[in-house]
C-alpha positions as CSV (number, residue, x, y, z in Angstrom):
1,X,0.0,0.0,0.0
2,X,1.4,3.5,-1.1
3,X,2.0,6.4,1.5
4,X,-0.6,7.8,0.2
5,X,-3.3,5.5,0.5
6,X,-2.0,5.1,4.4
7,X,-1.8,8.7,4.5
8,X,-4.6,11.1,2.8
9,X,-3.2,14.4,1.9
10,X,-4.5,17.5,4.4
11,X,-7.5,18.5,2.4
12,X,-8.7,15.4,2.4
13,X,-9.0,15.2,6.2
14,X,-9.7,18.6,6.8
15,X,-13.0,18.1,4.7
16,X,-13.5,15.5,6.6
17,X,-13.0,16.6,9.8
18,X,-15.3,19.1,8.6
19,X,-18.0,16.9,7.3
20,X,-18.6,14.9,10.5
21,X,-17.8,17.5,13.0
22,X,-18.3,20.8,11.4
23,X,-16.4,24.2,12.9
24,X,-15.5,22.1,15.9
25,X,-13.5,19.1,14.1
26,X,-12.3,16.6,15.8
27,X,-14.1,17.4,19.2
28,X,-18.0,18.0,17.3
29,X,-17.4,14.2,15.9
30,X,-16.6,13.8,19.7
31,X,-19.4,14.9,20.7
32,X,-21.5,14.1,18.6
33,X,-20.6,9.6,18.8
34,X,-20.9,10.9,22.7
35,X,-24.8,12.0,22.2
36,X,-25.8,9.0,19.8
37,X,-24.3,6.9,22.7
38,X,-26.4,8.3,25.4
39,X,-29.7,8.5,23.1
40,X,-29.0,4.4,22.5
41,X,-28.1,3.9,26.1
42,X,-32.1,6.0,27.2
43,X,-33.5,4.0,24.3
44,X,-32.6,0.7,25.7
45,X,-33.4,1.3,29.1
46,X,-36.9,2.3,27.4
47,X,-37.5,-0.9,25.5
48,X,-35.9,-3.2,29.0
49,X,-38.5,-1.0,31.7
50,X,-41.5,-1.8,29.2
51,X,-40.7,-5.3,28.7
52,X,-40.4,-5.7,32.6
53,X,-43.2,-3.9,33.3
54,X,-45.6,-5.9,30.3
55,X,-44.0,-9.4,31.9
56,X,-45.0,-8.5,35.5
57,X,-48.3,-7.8,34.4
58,X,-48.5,-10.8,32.0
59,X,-49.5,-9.0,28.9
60,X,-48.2,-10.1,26.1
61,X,-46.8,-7.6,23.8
62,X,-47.0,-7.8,19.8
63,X,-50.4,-7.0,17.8
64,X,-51.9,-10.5,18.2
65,X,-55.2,-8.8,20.1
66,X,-56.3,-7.0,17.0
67,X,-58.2,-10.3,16.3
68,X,-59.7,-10.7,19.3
69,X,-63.6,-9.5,19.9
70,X,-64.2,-6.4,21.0
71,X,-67.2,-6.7,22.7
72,X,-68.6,-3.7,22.7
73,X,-70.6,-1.4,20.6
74,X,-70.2,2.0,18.6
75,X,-73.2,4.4,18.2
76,X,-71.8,6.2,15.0
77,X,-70.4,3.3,11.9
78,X,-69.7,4.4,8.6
79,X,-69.0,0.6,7.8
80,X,-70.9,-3.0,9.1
81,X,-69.9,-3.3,13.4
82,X,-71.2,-5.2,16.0
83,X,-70.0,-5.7,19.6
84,X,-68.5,-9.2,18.3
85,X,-66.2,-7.9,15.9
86,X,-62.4,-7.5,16.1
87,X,-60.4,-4.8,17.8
88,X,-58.9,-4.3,13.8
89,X,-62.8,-3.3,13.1
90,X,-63.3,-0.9,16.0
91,X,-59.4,0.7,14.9
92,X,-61.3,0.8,11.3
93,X,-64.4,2.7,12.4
94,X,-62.7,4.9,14.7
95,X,-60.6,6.1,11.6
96,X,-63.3,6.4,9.7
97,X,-65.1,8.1,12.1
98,X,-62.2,10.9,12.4
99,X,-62.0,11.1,8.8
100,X,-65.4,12.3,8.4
101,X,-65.8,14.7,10.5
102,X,-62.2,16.2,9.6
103,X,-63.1,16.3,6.4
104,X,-66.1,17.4,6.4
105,X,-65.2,20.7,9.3
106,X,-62.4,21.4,7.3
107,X,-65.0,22.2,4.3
108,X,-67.1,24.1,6.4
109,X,-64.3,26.0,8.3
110,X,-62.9,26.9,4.8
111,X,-66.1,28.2,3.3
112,X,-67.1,30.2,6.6
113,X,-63.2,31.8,6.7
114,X,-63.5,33.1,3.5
115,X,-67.3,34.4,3.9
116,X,-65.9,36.0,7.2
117,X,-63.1,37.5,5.4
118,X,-64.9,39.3,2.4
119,X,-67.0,40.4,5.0
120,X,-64.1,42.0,7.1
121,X,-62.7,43.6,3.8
122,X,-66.4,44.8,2.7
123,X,-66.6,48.5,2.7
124,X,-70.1,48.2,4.3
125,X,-69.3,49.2,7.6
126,X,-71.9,47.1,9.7
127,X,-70.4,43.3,7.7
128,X,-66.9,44.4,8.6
129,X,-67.6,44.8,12.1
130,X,-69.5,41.7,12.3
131,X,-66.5,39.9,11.0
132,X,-64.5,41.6,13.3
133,X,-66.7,41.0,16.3
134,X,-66.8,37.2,14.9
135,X,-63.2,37.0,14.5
136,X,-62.2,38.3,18.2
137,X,-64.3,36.1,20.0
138,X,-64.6,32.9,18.3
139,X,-60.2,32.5,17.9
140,X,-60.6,33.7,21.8
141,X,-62.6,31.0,23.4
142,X,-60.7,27.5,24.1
143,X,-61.9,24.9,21.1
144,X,-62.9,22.7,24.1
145,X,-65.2,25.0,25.6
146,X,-67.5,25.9,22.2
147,X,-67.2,21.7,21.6
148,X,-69.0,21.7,25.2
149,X,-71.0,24.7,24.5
150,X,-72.5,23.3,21.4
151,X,-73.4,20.2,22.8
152,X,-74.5,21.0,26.4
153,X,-75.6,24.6,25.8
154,X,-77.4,24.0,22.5
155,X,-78.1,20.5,21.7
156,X,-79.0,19.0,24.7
157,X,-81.5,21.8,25.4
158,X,-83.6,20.3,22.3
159,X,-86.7,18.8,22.9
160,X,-87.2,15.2,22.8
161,X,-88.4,13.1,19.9
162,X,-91.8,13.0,21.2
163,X,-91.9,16.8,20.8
164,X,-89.0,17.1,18.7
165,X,-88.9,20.1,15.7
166,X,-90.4,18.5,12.2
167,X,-88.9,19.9,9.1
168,X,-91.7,19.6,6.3
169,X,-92.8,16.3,8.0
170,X,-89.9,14.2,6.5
171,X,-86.9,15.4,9.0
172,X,-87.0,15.9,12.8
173,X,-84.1,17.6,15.3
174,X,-84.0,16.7,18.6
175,X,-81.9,15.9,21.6
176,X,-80.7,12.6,20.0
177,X,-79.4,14.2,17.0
178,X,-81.1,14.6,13.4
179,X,-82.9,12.3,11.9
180,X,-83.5,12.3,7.5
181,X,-84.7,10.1,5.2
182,X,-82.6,7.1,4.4
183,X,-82.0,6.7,0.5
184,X,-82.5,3.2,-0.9
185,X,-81.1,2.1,-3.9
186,X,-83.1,1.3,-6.9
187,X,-82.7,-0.5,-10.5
188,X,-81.6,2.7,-12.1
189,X,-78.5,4.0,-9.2
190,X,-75.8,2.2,-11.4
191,X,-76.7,4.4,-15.1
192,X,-77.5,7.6,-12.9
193,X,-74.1,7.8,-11.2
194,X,-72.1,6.4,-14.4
195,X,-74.0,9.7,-15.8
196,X,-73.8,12.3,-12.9
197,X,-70.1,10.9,-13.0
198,X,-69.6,12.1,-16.7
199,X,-71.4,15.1,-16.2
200,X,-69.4,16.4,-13.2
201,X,-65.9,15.4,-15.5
202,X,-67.5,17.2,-18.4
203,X,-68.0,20.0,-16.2
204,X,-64.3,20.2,-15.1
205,X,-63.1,20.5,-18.3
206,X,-65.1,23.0,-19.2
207,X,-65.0,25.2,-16.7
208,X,-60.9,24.3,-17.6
209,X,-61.1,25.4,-21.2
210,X,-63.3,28.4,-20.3
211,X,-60.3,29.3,-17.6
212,X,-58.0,29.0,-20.2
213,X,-59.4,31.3,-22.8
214,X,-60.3,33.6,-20.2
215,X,-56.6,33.9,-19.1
216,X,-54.9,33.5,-22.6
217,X,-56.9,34.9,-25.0
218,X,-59.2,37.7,-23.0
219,X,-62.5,35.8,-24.2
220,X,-65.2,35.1,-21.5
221,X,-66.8,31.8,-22.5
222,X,-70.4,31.4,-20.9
223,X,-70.6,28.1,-19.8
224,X,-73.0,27.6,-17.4
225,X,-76.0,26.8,-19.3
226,X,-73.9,23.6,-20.7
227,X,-72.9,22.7,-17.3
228,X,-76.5,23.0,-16.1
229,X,-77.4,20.4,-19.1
230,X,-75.0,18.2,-18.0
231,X,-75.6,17.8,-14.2
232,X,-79.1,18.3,-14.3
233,X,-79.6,16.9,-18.3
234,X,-78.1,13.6,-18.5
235,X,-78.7,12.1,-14.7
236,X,-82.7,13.1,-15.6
237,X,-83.1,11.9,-19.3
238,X,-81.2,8.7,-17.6
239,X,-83.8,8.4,-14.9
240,X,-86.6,9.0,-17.3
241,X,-85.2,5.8,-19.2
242,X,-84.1,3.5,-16.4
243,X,-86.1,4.6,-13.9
244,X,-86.0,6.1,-10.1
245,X,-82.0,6.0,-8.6
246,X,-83.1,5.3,-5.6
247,X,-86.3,5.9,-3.1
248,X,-86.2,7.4,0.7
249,X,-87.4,5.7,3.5
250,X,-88.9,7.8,5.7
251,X,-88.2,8.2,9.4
252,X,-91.4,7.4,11.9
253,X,-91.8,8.2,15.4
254,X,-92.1,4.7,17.6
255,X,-92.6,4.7,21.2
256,X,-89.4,6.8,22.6
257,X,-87.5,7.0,19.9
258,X,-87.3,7.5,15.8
259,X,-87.8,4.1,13.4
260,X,-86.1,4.1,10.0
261,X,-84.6,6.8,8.2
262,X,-80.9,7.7,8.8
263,X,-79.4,9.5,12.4
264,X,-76.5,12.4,12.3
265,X,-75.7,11.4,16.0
266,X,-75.6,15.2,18.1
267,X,-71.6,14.8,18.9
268,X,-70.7,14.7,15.8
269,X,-73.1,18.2,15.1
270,X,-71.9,19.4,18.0
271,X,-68.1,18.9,17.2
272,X,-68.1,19.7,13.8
273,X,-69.8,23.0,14.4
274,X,-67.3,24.0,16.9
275,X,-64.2,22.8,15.1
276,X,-65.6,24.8,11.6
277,X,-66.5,28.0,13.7
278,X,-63.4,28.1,15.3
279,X,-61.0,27.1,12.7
280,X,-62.7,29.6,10.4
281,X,-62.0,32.6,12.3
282,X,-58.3,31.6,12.1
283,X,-58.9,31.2,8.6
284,X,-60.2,34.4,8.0
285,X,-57.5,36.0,9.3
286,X,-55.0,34.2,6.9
287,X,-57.3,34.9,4.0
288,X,-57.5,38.9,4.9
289,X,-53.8,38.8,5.1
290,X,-53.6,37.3,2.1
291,X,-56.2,39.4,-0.1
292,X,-54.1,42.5,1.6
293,X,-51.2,41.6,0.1
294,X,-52.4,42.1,-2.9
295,X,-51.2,45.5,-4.3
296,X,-54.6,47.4,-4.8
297,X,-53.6,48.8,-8.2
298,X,-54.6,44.8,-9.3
299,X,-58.1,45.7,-7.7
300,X,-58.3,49.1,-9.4
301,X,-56.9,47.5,-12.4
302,X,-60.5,45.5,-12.6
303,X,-62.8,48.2,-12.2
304,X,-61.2,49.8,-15.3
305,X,-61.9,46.8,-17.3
306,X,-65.3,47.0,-15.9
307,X,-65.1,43.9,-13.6
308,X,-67.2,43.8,-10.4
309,X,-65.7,43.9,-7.6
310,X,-67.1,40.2,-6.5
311,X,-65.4,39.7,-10.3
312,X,-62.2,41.1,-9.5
313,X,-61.7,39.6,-6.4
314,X,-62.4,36.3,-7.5
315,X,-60.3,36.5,-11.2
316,X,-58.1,38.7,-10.0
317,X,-57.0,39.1,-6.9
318,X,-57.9,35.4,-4.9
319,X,-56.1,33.7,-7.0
320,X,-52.6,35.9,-6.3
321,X,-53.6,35.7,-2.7
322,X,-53.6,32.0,-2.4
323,X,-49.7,32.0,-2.9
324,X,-49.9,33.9,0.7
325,X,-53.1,32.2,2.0
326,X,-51.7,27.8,1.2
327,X,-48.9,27.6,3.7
328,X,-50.6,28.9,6.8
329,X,-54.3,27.8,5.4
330,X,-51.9,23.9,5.9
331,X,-51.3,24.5,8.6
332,X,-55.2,25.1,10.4
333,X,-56.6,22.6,8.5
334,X,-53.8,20.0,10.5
335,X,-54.5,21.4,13.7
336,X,-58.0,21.0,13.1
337,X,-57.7,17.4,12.2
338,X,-55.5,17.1,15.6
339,X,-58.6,19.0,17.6
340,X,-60.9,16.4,16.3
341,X,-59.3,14.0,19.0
342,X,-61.2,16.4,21.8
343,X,-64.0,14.3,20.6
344,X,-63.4,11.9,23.7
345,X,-64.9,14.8,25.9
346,X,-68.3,14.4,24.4
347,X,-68.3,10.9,24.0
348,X,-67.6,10.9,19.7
349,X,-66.5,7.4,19.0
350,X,-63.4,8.8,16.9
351,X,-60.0,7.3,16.8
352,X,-58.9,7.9,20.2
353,X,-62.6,7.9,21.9
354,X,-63.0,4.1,20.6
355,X,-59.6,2.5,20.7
356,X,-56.8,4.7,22.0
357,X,-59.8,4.4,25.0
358,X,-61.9,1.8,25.6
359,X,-59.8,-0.9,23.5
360,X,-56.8,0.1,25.4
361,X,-58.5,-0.1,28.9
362,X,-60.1,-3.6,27.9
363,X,-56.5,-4.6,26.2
364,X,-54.2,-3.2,28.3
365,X,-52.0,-3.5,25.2
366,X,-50.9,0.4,25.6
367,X,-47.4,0.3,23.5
368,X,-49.4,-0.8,20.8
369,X,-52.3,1.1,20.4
370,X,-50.8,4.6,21.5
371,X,-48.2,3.6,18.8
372,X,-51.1,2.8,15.8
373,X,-52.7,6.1,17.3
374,X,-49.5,8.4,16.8
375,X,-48.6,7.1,13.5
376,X,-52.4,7.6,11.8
377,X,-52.3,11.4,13.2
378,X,-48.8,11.8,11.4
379,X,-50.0,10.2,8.3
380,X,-53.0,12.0,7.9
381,X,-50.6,15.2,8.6
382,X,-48.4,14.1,6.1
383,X,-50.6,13.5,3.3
384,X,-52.6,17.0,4.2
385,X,-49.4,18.3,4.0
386,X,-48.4,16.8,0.5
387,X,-51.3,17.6,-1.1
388,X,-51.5,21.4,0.2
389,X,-48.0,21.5,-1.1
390,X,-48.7,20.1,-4.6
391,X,-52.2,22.6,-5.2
392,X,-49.6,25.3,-3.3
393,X,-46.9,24.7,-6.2
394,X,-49.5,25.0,-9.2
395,X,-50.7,27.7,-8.1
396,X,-47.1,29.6,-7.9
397,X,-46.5,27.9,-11.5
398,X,-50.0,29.3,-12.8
399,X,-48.7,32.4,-11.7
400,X,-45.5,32.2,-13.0
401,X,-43.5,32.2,-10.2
């Protein structure tokens, strides 16, 4: 072996030196083999005090009582569960149940931020105080407090279904939640969705090509009377040929309680209406910030080519915003996704009410299910996250950023 080879030249070392210890050299490698030590070291005393512990109490560790009954039963199931189904099931429903209801308040907490926004940029004076007055007390109040208010304050003060509130005779709201009629399927459901279903892509790329001129060429294509024909057109002339979709079964009052129909339990009302209310007045904020960011020559550059001002905001100035609004707008819908897990305190059977609960108390099996529960909460962040940042980068590139 050359002297060489034994012996690197001084640049060589000194970028390595560098590499693995940075400014400090020699002492930050030190250091740092030092702190990987002592994280391995707390790590395996971890791992040895939990396996001491789980022997003592004879519980075996592993994933082995997924299979095992559950034995007990959820009031909300977007999915077939009974009390003798698998702890896998109840970890299924609880996910499903989360899901929903994150999904479905971060719809509502977007449209209500941006309604509360125009409404604290509106030059009417009594809207912008309204939004103001919404704004400051709503993003006040602890989310757990308006999740209690709703449902203690509000809900439970309904009357009961005896005397509950009727809604044309085919709904009916009362303490135990609200209760619709309950669509069944009928001989022509499979043509009518294959038809809404090409009507709604039709729609898309329409509304795309129409976009496109608009922004290319200047020309304002009219489109809606086409996309009218095809959501309302072809699902109609296909029911007229195959018949009814589907039918409603209609909810009757029996004894105590509602018969048939379909029940939106209250604590899921009650926690999506305060996790929408408060998120939105978060949201609001970011959207106001972002419309202000605009310069206000792009709004005044609107009027003169005799746009609205609904028209301008939404061609014109909404779309640069969102380049301001996506990053922070990321950021409440995870934290509203994360609030959904206050569920427990009115009894919602999400993720953590149903199984990071009651399966872990019948299971014991804690490693396990707090582990399953942290890593579906950092996978739904992640993929909120990924697909924030992918509508975030086209609309920089449709900008031209």
């Amino acid at each position: 072996m050359s002297t060489e080879a034994r012996n690197p030249p001084p640049q060589i070392a000194l970028k390595i030196r560098r590499i693995l210890g940075g400014k400090a050299g020699w002492n930050g490698v030190a250091v740092q083999f030092a702190f990987a030590a002592i994280l391995g070291w707390i790590g395996y005393e971890i791992v040895s005090n939990a396996r001491a512990n789980l022997e003592n109490q004879h519980i075996a560790a592993g994933f082995g009582f997924l299979r095992n009954n559950a034995g007990f039963d959820v009031n909300q199931t977007l999915i077939s569960y009974t009390g003798s189904d698998t702890f896998l099931r109840v970890f299924v429903v609880g996910l499903l149940n989360t899901l929903v209801v994150s999904v479905v308040g971060i719809v509502f907490a977007t449209l209500i931020g941006f309604i509360i926004a125009l409404c604290r940029l509106s030059p009417n004076w009594l809207l912008s105080r309204v939004g103001e007055i919404y704004v400051e007390i709503i993003r006040n109040l602890p989310v757990l407090f308006q999740i209690l208010f709703w449902y203690l304050a509000v809900l439970a003060a309904l009357p009961n279904p005896r005397q509950s509130i009727s809604l044309l005779g085919i709904a009916f709201i009362s303490n135990r939640g609200l209760v619709i009629p309950s669509p069944i399927g009928g001989s022509g459901l499979e043509p009518f969705m294959a038809m809404l279903t090409l009507g709604i892509v039709a729609s898309l790329a329409l509304r795309f090509h129409a976009r496109r001129a608009l922004f290319q060429e200047g020309r304002m294509i009219r489109i809606w009377p086409t996309v009218l024909g095809l959501l309302v057109g072809l699902p109609l002339a296909t029911m007229l040929v195959f018949g009814l979709p589907f039918t409603f079964e209609l909810p009757q009052l029996k004894g105590f309680n509602f018969a048939g129909g379909s029940r939106i339990i209250p604590e899921f009302v009650a926690l999506t209406l305060a996790l929408s209310t408060y998120t939105a007045a978060f949201i609001a904020e970011i959207v106001r910030a972002g419309i202000l960011s605009v310069h206000k020559g792009q709004m005044e550059a609107g009027a003169s080519l005799g746009l609205s001002r609904g028209a301008t905001l939404r061609l014109v100035v909404v779309p640069q915003a969102m380049r301001v609004i996506v990053p922070p707008l990321t950021n409440q819908y995870l934290n509203l996704t994360k609030n959904s897990s206050l569920a427990v305190a009115i009894g919602y059977p999400d993720l953590v009410s149903v199984f990071a609960g009651t399966s872990l108390s019948q299971t014991g099996q804690a490693i396990e299910i707090i582990a399953m529960t942290m890593g579906i909460y950092l996978l739904i962040s992640l993929l909120t996250s990924a697909i924030m940042s992918v509508y975030g980068w086209r609309v920089s590139r449709s900008l031209g950023a």
